[in-house]
N, C-alpha and C positions, 0 to 999 in steps of 0.2 A: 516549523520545527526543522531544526537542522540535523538530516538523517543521515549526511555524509561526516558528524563528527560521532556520531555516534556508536559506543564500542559495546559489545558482548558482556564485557565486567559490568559496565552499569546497569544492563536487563539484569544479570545474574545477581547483584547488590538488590535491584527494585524488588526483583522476586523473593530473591530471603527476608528482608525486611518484611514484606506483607505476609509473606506465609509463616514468619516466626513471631510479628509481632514488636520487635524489638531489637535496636543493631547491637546490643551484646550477644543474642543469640543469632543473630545474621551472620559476625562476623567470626565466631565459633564453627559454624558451618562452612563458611568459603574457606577459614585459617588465615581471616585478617584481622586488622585491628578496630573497634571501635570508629575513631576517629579516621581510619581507612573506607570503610563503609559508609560513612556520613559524607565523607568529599566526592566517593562514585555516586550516593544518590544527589547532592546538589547539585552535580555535573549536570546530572542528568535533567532535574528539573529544570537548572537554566536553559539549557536546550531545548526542553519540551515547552518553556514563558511559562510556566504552571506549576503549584505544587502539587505531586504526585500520590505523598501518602498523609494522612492526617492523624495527629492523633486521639486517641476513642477516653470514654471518662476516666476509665483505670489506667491512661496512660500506653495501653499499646497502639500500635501504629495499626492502621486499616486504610486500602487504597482510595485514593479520590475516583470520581469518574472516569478523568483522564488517565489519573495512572492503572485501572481496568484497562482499559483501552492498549494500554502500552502490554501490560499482563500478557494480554490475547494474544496482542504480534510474537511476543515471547514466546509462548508456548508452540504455536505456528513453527519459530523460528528451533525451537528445539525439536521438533517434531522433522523438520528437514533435516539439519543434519544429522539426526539417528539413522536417517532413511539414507541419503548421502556416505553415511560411514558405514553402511551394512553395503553397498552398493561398491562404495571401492574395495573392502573383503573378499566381498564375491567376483570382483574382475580384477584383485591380485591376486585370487584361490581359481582361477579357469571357471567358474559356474558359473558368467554369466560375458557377454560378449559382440563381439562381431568378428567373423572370418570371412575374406576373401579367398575364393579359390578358384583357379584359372586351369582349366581343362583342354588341351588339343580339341580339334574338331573331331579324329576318331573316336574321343572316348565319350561322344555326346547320346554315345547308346547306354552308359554304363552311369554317366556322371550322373544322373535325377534320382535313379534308385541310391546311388550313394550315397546324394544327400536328404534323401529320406531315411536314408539308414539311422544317418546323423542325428537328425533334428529327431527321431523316436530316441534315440540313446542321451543328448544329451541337449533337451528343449529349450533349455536358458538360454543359450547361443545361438545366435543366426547364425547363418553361413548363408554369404553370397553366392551363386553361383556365375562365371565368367566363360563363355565356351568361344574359342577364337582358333585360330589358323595356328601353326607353331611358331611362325614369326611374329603374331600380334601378341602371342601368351609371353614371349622373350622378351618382347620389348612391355611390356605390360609390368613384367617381374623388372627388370633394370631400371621401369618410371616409377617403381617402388607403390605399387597399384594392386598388389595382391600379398595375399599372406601364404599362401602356400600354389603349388601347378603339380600339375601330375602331367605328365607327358613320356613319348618310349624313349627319347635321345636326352640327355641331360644335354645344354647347353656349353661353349666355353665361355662366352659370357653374357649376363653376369655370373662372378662364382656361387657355385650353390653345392650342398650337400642332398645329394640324390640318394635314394634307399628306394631299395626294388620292392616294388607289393604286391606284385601278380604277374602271369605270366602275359607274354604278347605276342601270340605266334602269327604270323602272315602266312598266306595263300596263293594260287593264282586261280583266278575260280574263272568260269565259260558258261554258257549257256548251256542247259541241258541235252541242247541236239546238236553242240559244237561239234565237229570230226575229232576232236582232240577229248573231249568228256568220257569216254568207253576204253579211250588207249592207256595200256597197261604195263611197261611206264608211260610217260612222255617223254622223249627224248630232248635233251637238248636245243639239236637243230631244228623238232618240230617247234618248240618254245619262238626261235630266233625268226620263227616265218613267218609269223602272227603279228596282227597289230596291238598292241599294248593302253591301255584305256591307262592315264595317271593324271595326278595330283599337281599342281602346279609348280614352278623350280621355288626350293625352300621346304618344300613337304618332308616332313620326316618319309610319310612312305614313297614318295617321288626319289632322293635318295637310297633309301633302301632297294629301291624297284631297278635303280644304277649301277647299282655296284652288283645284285644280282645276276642279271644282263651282259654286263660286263665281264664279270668272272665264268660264266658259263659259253659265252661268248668268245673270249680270248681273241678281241680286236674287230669279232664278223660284226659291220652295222646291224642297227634293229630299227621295228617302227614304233613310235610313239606318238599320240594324239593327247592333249591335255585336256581336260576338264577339272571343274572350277569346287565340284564336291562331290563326296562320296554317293551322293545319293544320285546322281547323274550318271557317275562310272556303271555305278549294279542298274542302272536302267536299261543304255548303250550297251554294257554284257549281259542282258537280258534278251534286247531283239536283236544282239549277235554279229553288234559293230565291231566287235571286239575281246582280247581279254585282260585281265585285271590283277595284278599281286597286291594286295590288298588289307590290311587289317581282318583277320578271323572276327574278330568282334563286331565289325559291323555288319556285317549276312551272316551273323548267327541265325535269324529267323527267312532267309532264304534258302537258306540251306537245308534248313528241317520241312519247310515247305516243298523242296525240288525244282525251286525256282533257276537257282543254281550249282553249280556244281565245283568242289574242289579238286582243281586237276593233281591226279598222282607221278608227282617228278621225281628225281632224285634234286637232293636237299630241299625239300618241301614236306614240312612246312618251316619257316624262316622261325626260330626261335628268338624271341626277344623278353624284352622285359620292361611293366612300368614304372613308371618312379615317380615317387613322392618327393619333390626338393622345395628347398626355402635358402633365400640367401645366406652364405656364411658370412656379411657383413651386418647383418639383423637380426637380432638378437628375440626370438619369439616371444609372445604375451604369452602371457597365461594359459585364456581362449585357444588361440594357434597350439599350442603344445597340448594341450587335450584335445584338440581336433588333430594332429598330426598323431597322437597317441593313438587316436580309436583307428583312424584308419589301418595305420598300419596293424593293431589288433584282430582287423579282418581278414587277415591272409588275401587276397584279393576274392574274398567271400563273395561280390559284388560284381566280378566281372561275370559277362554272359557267357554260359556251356553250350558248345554245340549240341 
């Protein structure tokens, strides 16, 4: 049987004919002609080498074997795109989907409960979740690799449309038995004496921890030592290698433990903000725009409190 010439009108002509009995009332049902409905099921027959419907003693039409057989595929075949056209509804109505989302490595405290948030609020939709460096999540977003990033610095490129969702204050936290942990403020110069635990160059809070530094500084060198992740920094200011300006949200549960401590400066703590962005060259699905909708709906509900 030749299944590559075979079209939809002819199952649609086979099936009226058997289930009405007759191509005047086959072709009353499609809105053809008689003789329009007779040339789809010949078609069709000579395709299938077989006659499909035969007719019964009063003259209606009743299927053969074969054309049962062809019946079946039909109904099959309707039965999918019912399913098919409910399916692209629902992923041109946002109900059902897939999102990518690309998170900083700081928010990798924040990000799983978020996306639990998610998938309890709106189940149809996965969301992947992405957690990388801010340089991987940049170029992640510009390989056109994610549908949405949350990160504290919007990028300059790619262009994107950033909207803030929470607050993002930084710290400079020390060990609990630092000389610096009890002083009431910290000064300045003490800040400039110390060694400084940071982020690798490109870190948003590596950056931040720069121009910090630097402003307070007004030219006097400082020392910095790099390491590779957050979780290495609060270790190192743990047993007192050093101290750390730091994302708030990651030693939320240090902090409340007294593992460490935030030192009281002037301009500390470092006020920032996260943001939500997506390319303004890309035009959101559905999915993406009711995932960007709910998030932002939780006021940053999501981030951890000290």
């Amino acid at each position: 049987m030749r299944l590559d010439a075979l079209t939809l009108r002819q199952l649609r002509a086979l099936r009226a004919v058997a289930d009405s009995g007759s191509l005047t009332a086959a072709a009353a049902t499609l809105g053809l002609t008689p003789p329009a409905v007779h040339g789809q099921l010949k078609a069709l027959e000579d395709l299938a080498g077989c006659a499909l419907v035969t007719r019964g003693e009063h003259g209606a039409f009743h299927p053969t074997s074969e054309g049962g057989a062809l019946l079946a595929a039909e109904a099959q075949i309707q039965t999918a795109l019912a399913r098919a056209g409910r399916e692209i509804r629902a992923l041109r109505q946002g109900r059902i989907g897939n999102v990518v989302l690309g998170v900083v490595s700081t928010g990798k405290y924040f990000a799983p409960s978020l996306v639990a948030r998610l998938l309890r609020r709106l189940p149809d939709i996965e969301v992947t979740l992405r957690i990388g460096n801010r340089d991987s999540i940049i170029s992640a977003l510009g390989g056109d690799e994610l549908d949405l990033a949350i990160m504290g610095r919007p990028p300059r490129e790619p262009a994107v449309i950033a909207e803030p969702i929470g607050p993002h204050p930084h710290i400079i936290v020390a060990a609990p038995d630092h000389p610096l942990a009890k002083a009431d403020p910290v000064t300045p110069g003490d800040l400039l004496e110390q060694t400084f635990l940071s982020r690798e160059e490109g870190s948003g809070t590596r950056i931040l921890m720069t121009r910090f530094l630097d402003r307070i500084g007004e030219g006097i060198p400082w020392r910095a030592v790099e390491m590779g992740t957050n979780e290495t920094i609060k270790q190192a200011v743990m047993a007192g290698l050093g101290i750390a300006l730091i994302s708030q949200h990651t030693v939320t549960e240090e902090l409340r433990a007294g593992r460490l401590v935030a030192l009281n400066a002037i301009g500390l703590p470092i006020q920032r903000s996260w943001y939500l962005m997506h390319r303004t060259d890309r035009e959101m699905s559905p999915a993406t725009a009711r995932i960007h909708a709910e998030i932002q709906s939780m006021r940053g509900a999501f981030l951890p409190v000290a």
